[in-house]
CHARMM-style PDB file with segment names, atoms N, HN, CA, C and O in Angstrom:
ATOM      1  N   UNK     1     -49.797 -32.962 146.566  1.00  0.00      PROA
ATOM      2  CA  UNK     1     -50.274 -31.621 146.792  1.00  0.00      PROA
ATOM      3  C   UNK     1     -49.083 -30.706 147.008  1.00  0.00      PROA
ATOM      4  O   UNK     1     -48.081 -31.216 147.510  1.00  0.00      PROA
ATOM      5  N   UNK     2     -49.068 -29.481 146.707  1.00  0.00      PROA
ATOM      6  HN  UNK     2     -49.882 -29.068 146.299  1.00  0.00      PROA
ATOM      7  CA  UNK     2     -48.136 -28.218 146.947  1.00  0.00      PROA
ATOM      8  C   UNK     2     -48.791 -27.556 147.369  1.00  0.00      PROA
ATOM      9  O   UNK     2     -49.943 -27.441 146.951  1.00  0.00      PROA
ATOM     10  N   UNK     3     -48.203 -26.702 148.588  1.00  0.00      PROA
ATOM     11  HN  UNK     3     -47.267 -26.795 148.928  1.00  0.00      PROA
ATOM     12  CA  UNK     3     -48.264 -25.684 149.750  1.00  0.00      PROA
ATOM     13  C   UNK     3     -47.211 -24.960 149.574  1.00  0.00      PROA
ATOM     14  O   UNK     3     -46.047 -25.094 149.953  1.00  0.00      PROA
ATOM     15  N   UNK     4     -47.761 -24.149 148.935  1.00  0.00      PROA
ATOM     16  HN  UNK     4     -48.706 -24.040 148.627  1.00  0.00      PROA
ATOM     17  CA  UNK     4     -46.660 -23.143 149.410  1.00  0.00      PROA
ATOM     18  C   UNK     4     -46.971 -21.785 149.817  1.00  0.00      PROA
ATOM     19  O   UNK     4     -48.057 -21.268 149.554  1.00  0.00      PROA
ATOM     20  N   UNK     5     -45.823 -21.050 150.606  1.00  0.00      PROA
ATOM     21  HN  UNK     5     -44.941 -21.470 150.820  1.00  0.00      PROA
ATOM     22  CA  UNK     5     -46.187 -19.626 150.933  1.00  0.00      PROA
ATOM     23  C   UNK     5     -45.775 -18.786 149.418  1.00  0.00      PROA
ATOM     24  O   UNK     5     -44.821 -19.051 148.687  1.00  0.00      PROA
ATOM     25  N   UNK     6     -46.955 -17.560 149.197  1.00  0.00      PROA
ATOM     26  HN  UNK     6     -47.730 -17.344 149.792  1.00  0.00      PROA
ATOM     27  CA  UNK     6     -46.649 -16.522 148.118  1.00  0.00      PROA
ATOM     28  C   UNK     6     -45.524 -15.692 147.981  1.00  0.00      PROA
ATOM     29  O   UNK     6     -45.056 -15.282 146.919  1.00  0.00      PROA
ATOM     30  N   UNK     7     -45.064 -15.437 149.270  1.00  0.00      PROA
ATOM     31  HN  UNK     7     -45.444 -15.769 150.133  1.00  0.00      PROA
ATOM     32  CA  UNK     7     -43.449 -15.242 148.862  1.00  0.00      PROA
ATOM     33  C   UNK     7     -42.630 -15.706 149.279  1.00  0.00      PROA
ATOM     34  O   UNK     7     -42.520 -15.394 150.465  1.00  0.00      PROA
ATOM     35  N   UNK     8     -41.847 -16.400 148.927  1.00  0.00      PROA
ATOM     36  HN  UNK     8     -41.936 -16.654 147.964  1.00  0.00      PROA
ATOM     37  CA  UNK     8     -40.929 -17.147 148.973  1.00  0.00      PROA
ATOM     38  C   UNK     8     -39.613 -16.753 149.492  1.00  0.00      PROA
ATOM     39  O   UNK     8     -39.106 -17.555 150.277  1.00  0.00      PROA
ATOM     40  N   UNK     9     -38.981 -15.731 149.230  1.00  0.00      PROA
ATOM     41  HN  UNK     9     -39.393 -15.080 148.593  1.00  0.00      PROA
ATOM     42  CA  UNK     9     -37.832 -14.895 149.545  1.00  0.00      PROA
ATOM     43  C   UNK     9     -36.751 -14.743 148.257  1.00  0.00      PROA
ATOM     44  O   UNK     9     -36.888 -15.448 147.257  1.00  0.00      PROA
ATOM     45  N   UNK    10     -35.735 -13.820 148.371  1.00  0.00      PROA
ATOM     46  HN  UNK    10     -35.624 -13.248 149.183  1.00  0.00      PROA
ATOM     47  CA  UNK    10     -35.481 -13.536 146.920  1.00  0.00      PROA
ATOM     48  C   UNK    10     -36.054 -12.840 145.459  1.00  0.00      PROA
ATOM     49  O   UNK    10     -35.375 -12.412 144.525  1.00  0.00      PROA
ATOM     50  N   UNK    11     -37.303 -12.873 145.573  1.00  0.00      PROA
ATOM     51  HN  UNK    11     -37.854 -13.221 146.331  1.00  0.00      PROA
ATOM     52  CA  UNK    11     -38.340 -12.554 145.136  1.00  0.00      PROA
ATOM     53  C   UNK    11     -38.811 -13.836 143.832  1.00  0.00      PROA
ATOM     54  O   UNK    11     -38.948 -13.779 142.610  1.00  0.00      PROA
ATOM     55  N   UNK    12     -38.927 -14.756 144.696  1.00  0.00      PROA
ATOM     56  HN  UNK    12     -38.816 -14.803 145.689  1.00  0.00      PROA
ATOM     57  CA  UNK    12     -39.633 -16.256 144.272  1.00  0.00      PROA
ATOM     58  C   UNK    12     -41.223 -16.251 144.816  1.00  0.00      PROA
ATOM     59  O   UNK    12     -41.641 -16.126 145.967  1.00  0.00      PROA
ATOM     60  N   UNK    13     -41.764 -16.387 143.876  1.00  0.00      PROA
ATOM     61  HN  UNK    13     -41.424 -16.488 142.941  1.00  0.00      PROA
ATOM     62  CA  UNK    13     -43.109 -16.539 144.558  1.00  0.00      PROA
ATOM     63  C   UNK    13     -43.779 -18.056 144.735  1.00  0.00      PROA
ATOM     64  O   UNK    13     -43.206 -19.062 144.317  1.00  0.00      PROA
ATOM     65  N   UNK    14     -44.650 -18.075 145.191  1.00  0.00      PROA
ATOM     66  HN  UNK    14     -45.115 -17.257 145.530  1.00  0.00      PROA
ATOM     67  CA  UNK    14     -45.283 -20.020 145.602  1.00  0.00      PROA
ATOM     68  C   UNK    14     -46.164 -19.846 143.905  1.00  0.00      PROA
ATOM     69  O   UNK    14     -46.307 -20.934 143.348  1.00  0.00      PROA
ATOM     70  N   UNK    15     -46.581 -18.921 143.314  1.00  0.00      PROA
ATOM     71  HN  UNK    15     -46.465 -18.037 143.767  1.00  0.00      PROA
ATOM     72  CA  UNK    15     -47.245 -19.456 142.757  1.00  0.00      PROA
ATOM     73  C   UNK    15     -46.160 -19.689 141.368  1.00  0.00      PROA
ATOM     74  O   UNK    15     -46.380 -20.559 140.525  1.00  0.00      PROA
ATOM     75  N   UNK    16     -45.434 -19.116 141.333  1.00  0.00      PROA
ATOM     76  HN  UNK    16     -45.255 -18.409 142.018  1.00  0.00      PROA
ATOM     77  CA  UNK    16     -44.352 -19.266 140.234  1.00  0.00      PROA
ATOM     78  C   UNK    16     -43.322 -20.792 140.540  1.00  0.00      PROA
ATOM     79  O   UNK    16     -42.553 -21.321 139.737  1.00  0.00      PROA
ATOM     80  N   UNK    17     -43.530 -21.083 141.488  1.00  0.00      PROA
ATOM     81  HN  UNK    17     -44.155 -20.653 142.140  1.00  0.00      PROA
ATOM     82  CA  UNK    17     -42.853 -22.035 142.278  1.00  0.00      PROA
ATOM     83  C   UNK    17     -43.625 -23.332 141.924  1.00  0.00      PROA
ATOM     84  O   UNK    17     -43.189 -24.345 141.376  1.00  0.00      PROA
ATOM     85  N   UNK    18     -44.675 -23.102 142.298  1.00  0.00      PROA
ATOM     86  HN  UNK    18     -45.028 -22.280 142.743  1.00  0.00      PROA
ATOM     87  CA  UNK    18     -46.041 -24.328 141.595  1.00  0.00      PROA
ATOM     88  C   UNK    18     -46.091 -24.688 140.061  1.00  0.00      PROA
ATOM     89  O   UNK    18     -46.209 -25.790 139.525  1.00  0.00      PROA
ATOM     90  N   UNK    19     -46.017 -23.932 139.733  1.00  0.00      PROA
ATOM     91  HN  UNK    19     -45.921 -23.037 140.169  1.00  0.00      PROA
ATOM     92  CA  UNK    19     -45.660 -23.674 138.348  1.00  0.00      PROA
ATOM     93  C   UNK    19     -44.869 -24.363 137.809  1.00  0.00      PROA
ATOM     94  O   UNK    19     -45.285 -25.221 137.030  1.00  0.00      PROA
ATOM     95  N   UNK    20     -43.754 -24.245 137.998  1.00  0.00      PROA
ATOM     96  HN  UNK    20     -43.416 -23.549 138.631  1.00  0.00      PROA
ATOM     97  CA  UNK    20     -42.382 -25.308 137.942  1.00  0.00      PROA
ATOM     98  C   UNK    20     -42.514 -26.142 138.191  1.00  0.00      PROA
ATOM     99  O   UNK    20     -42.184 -27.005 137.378  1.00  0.00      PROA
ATOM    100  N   UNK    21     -43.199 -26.645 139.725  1.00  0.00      PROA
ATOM    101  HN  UNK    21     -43.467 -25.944 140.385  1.00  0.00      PROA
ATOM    102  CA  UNK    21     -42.914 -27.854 139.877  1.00  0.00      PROA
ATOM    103  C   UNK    21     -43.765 -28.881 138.854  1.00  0.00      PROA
ATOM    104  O   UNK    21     -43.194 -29.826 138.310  1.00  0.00      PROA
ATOM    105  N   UNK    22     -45.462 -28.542 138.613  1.00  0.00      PROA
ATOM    106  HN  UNK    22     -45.926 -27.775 139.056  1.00  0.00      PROA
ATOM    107  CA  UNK    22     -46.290 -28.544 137.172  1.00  0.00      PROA
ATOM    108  C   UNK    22     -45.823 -28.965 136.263  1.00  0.00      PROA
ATOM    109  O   UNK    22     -46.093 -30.089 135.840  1.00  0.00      PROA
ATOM    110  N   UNK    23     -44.852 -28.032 135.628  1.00  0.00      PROA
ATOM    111  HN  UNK    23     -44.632 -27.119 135.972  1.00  0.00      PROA
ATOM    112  CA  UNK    23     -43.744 -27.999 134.226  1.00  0.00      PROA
ATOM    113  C   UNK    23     -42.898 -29.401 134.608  1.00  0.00      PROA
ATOM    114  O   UNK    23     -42.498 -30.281 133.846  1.00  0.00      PROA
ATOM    115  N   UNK    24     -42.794 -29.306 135.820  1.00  0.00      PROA
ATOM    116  HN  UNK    24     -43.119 -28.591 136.439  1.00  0.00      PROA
ATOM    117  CA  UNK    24     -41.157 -30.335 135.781  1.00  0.00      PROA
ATOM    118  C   UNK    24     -41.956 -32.008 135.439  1.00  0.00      PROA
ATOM    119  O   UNK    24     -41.691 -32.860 134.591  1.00  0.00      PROA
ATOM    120  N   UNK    25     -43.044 -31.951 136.568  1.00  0.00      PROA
ATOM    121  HN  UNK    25     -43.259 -31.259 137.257  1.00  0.00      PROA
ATOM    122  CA  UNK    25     -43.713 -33.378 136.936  1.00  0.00      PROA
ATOM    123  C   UNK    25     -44.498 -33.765 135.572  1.00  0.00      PROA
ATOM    124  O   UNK    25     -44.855 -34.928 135.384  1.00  0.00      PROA
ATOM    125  N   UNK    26     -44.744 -32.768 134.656  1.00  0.00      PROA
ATOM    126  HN  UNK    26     -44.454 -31.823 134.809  1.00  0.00      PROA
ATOM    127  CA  UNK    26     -45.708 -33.155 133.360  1.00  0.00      PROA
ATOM    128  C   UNK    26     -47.208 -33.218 133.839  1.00  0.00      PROA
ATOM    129  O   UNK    26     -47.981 -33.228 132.881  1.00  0.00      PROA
ATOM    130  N   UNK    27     -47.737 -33.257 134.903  1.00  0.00      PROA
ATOM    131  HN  UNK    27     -47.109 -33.249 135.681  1.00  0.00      PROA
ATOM    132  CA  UNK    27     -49.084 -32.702 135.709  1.00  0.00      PROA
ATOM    133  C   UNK    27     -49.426 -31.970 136.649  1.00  0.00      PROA
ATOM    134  O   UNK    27     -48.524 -31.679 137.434  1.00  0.00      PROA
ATOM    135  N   UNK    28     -50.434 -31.563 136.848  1.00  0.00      PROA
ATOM    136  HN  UNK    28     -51.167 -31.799 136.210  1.00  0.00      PROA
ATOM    137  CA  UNK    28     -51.296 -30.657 137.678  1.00  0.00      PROA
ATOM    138  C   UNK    28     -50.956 -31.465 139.449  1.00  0.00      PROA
ATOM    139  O   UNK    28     -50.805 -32.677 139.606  1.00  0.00      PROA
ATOM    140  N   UNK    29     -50.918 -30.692 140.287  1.00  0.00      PROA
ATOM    141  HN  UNK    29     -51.041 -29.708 140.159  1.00  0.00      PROA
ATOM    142  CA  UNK    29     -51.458 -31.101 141.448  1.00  0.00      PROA
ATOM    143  C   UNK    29     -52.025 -29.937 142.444  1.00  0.00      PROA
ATOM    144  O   UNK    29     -51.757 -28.755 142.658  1.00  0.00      PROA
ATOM    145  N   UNK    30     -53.322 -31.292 143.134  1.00  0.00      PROA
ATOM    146  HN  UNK    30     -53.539 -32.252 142.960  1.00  0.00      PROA
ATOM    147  CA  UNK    30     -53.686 -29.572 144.114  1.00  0.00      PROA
ATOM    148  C   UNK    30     -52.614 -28.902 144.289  1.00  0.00      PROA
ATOM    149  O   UNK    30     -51.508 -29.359 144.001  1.00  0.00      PROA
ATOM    150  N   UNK    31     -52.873 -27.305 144.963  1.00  0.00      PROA
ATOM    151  HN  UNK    31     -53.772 -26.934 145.196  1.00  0.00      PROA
ATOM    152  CA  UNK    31     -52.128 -26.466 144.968  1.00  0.00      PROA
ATOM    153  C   UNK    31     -52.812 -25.282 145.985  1.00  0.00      PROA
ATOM    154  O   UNK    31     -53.745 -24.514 145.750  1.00  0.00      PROA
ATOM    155  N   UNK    32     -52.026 -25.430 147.134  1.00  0.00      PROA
ATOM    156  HN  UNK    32     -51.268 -26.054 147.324  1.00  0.00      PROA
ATOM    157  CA  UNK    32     -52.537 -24.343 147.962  1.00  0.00      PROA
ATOM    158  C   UNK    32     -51.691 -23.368 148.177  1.00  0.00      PROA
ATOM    159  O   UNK    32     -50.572 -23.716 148.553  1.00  0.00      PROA
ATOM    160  N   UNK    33     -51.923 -22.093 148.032  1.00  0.00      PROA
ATOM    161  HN  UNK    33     -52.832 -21.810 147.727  1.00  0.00      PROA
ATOM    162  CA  UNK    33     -51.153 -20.664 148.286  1.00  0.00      PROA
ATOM    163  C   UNK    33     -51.267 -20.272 149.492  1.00  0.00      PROA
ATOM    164  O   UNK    33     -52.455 -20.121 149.777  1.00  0.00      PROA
ATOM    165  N   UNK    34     -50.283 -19.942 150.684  1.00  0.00      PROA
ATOM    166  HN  UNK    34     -49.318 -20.064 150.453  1.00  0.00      PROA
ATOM    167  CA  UNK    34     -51.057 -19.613 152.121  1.00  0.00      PROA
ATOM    168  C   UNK    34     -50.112 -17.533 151.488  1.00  0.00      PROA
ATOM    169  O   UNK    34     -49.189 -17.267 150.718  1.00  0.00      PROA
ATOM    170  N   UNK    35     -50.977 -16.707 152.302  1.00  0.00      PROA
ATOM    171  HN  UNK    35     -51.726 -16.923 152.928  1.00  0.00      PROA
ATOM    172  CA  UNK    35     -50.312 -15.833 151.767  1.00  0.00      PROA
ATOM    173  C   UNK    35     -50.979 -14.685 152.933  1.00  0.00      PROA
ATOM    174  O   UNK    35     -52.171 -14.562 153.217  1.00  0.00      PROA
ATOM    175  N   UNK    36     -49.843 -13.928 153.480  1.00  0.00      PROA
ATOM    176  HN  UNK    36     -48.875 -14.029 153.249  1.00  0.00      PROA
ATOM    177  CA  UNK    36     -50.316 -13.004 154.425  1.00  0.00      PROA
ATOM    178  C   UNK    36     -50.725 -11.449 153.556  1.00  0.00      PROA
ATOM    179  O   UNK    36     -51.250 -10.685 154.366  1.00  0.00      PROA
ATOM    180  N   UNK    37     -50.659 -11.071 152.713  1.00  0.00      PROA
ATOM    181  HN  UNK    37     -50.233 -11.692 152.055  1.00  0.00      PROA
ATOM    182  CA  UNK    37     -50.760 -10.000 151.667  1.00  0.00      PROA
ATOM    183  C   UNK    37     -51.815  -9.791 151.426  1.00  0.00      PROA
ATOM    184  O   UNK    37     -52.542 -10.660 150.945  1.00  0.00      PROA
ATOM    185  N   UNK    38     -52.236  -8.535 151.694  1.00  0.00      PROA
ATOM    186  HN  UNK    38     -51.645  -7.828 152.084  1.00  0.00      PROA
ATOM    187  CA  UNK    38     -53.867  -8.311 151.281  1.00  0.00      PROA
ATOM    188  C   UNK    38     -54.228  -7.464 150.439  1.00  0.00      PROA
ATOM    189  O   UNK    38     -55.395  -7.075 150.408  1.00  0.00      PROA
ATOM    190  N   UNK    39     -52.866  -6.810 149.206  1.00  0.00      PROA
ATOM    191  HN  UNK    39     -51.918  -7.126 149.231  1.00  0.00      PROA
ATOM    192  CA  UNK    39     -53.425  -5.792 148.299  1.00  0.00      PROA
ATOM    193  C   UNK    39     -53.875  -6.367 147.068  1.00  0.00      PROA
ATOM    194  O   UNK    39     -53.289  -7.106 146.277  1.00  0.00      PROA
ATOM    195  N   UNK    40     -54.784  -5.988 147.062  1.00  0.00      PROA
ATOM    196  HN  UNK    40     -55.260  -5.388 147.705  1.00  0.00      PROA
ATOM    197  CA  UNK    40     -55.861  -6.671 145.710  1.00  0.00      PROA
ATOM    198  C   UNK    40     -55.264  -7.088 144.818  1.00  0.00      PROA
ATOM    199  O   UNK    40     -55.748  -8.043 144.212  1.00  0.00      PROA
ATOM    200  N   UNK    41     -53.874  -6.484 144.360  1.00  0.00      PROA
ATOM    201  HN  UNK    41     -53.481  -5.708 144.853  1.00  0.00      PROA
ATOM    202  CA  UNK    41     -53.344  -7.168 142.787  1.00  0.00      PROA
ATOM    203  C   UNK    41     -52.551  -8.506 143.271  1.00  0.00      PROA
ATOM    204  O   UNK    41     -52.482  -9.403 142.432  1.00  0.00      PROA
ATOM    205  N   UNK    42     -52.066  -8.686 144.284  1.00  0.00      PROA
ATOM    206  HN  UNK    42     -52.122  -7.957 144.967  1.00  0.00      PROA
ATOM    207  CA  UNK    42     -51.377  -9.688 144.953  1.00  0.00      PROA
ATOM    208  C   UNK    42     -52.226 -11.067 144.676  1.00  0.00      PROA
ATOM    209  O   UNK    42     -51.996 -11.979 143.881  1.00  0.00      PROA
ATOM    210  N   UNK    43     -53.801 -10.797 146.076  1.00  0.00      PROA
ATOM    211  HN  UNK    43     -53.988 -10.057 146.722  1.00  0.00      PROA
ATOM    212  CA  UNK    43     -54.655 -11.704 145.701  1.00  0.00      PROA
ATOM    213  C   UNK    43     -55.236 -11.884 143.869  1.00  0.00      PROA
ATOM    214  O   UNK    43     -55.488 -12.975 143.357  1.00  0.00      PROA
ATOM    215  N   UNK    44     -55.312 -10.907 143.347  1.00  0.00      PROA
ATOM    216  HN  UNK    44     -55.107 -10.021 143.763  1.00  0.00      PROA
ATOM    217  CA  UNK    44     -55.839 -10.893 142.032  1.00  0.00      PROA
ATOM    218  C   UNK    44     -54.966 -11.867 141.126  1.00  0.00      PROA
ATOM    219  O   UNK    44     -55.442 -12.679 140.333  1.00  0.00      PROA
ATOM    220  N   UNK    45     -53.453 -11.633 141.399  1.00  0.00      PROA
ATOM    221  HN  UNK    45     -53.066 -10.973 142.044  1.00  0.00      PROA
ATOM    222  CA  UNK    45     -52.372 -12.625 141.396  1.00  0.00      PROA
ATOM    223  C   UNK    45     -52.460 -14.162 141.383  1.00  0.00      PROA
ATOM    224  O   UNK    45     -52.434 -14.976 140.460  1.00  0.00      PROA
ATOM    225  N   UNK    46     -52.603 -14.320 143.083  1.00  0.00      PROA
ATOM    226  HN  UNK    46     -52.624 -13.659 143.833  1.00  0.00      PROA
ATOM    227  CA  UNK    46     -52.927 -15.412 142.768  1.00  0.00      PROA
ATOM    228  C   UNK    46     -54.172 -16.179 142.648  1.00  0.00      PROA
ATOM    229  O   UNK    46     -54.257 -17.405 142.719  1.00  0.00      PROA
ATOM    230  N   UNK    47     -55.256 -15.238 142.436  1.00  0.00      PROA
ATOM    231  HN  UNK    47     -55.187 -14.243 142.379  1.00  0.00      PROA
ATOM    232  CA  UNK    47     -56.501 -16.102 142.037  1.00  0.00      PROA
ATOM    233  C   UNK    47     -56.631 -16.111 140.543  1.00  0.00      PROA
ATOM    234  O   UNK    47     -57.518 -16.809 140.051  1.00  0.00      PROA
ATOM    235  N   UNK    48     -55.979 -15.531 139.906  1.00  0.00      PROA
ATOM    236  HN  UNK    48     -55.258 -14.963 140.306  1.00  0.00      PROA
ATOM    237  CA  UNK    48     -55.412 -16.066 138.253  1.00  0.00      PROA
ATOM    238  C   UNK    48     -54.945 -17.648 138.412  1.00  0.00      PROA
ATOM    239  O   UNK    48     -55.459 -18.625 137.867  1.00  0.00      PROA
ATOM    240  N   UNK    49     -53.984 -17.614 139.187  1.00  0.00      PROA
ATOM    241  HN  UNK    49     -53.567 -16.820 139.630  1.00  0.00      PROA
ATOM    242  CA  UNK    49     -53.134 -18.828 138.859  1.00  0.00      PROA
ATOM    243  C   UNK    49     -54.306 -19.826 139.257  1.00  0.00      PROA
ATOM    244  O   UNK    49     -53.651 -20.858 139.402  1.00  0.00      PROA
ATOM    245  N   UNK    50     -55.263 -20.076 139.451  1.00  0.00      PROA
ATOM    246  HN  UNK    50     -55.795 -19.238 139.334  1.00  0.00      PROA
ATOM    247  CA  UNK    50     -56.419 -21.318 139.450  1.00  0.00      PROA
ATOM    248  C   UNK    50     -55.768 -21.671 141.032  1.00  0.00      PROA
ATOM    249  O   UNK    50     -56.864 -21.790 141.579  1.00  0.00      PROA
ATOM    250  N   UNK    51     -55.140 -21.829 141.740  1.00  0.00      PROA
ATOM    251  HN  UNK    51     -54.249 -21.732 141.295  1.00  0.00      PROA
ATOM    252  CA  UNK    51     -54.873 -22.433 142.824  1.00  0.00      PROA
ATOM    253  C   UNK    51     -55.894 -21.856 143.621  1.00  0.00      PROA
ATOM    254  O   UNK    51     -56.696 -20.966 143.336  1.00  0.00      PROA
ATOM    255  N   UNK    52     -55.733 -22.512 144.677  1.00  0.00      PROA
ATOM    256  HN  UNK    52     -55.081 -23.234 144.908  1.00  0.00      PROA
ATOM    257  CA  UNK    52     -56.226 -22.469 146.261  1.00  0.00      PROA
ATOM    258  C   UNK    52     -55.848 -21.417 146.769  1.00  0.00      PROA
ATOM    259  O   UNK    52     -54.624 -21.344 146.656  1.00  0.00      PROA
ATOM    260  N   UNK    53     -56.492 -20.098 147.544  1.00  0.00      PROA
ATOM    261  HN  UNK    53     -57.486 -20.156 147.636  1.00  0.00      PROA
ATOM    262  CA  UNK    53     -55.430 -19.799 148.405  1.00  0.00      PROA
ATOM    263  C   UNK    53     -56.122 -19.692 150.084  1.00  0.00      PROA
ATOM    264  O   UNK    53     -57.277 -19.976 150.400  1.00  0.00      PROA
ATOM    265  N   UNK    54     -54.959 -19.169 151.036  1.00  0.00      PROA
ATOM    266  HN  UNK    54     -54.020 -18.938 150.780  1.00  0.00      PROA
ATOM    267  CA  UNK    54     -55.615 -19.493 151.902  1.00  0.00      PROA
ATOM    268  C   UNK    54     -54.815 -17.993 152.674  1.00  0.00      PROA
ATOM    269  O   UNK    54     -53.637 -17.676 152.507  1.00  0.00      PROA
ATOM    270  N   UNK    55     -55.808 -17.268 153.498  1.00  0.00      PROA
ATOM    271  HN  UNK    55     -56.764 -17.526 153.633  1.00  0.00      PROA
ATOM    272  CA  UNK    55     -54.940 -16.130 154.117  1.00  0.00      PROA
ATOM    273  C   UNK    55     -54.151 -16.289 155.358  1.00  0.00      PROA
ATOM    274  O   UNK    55     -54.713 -16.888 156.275  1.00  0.00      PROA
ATOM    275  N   UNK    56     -52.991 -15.875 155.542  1.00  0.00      PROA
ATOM    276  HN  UNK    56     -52.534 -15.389 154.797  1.00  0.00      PROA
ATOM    277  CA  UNK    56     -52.239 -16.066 156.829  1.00  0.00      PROA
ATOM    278  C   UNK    56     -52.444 -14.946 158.147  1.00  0.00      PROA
ATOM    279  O   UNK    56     -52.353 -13.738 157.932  1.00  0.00      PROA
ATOM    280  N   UNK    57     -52.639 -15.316 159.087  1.00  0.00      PROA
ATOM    281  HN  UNK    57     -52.714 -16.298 159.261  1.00  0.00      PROA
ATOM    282  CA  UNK    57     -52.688 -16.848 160.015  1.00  0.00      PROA
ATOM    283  C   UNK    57     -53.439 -17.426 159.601  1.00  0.00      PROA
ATOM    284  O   UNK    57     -54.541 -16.974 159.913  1.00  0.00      PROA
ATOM    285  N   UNK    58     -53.520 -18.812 158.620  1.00  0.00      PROA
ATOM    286  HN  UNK    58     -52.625 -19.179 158.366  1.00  0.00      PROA
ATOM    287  CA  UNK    58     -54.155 -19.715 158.894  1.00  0.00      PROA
ATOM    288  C   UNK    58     -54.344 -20.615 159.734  1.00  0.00      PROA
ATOM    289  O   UNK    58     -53.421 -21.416 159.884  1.00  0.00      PROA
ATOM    290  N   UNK    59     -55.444 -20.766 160.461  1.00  0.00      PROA
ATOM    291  HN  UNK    59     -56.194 -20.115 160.339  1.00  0.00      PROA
ATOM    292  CA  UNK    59     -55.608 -21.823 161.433  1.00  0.00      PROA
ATOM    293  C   UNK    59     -55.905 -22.782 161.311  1.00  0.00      PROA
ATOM    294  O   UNK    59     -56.741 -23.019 160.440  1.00  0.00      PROA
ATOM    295  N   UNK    60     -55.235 -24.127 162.337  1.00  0.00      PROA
ATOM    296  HN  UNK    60     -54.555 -23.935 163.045  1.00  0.00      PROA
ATOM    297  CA  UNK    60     -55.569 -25.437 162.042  1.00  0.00      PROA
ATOM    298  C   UNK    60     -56.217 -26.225 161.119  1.00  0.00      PROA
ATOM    299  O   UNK    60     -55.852 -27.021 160.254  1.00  0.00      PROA
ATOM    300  N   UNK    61     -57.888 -25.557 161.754  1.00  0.00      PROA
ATOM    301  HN  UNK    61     -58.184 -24.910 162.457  1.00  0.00      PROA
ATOM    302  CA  UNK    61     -59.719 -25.862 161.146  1.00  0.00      PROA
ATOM    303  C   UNK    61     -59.343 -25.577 160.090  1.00  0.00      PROA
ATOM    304  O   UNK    61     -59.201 -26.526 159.319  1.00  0.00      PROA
ATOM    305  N   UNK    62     -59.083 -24.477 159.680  1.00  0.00      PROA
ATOM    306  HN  UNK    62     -59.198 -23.707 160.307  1.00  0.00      PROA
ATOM    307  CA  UNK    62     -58.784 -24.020 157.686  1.00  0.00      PROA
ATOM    308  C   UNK    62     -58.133 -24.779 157.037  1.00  0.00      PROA
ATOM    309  O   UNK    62     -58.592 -25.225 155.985  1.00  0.00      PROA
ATOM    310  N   UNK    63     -56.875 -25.133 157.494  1.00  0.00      PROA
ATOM    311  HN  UNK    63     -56.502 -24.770 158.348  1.00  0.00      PROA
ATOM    312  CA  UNK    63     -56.148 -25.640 157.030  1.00  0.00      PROA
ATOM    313  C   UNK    63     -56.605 -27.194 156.705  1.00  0.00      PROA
ATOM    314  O   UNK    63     -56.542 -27.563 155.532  1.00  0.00      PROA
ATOM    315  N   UNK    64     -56.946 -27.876 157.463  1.00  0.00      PROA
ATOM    316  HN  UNK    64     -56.997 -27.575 158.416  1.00  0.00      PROA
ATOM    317  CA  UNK    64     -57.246 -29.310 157.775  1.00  0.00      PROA
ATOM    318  C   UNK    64     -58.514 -29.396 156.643  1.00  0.00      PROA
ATOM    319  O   UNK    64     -58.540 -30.309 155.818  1.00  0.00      PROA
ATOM    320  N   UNK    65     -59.402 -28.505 156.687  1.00  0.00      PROA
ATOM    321  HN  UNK    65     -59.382 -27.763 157.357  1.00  0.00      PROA
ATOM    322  CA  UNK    65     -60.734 -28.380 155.905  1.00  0.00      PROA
ATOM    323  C   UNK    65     -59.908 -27.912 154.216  1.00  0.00      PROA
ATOM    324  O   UNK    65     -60.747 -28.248 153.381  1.00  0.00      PROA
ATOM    325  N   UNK    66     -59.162 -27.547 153.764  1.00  0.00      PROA
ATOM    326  HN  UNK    66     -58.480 -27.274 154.443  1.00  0.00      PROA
ATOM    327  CA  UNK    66     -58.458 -27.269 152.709  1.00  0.00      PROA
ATOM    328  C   UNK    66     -57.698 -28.475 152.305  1.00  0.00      PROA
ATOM    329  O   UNK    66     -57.947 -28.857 151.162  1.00  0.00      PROA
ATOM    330  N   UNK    67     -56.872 -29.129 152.944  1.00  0.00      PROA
ATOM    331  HN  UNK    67     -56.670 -28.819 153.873  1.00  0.00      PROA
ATOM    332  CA  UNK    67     -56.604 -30.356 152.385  1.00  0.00      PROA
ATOM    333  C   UNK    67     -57.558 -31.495 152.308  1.00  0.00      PROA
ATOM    334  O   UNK    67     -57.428 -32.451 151.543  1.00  0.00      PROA
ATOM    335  N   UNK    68     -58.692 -31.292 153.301  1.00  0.00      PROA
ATOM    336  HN  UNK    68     -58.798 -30.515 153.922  1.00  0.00      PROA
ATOM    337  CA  UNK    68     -59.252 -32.307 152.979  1.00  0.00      PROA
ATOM    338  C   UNK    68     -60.358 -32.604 152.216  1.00  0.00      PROA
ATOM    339  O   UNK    68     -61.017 -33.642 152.264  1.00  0.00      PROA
ATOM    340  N   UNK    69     -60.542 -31.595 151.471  1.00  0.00      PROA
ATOM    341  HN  UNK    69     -60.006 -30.751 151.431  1.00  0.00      PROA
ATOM    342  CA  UNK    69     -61.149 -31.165 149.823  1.00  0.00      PROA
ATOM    343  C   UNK    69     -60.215 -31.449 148.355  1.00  0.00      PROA
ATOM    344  O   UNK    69     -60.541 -31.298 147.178  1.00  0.00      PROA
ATOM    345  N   UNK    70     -59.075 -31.868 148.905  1.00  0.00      PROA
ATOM    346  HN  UNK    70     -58.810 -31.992 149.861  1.00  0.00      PROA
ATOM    347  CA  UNK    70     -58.173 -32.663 148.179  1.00  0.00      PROA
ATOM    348  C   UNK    70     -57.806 -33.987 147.547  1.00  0.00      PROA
ATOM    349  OT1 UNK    70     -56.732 -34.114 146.959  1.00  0.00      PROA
TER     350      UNK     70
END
């Protein structure tokens, strides 16, 4: 599974980041986005990319209930 946060720093994003790692491994794996950003093209962003996402603060319960749909 990949977790990653949507921005990354530098201006790397998790879902461009997932992506790669995808490309590198030759398959898919779950893929959760945690992401504190709430302007619509952001989320619109990453609910293109088919991943998971999850809004920040995520808590524990969310979190735990998200991987374990995995």
């Amino acid at each position: 599974m990949v977790i990653a946060d949507h921005r990354l720093g530098s201006g790397l994003k998790g879902v461009a980041a997932a992506k790669e790692i995808v490309w590198r491994a030759g398959h898919a794996f779950p893929t959760l986005v945690l992401s504190g950003d709430t302007a619509k093209e952001r989320i619109a962003e990453i609910a293109a990319s088919g991943f998971e996402m999850l809004h920040k603060p995520v808590g524990s319960d969310d979190l735990r209930r998200a991987l374990s749909l995995r």
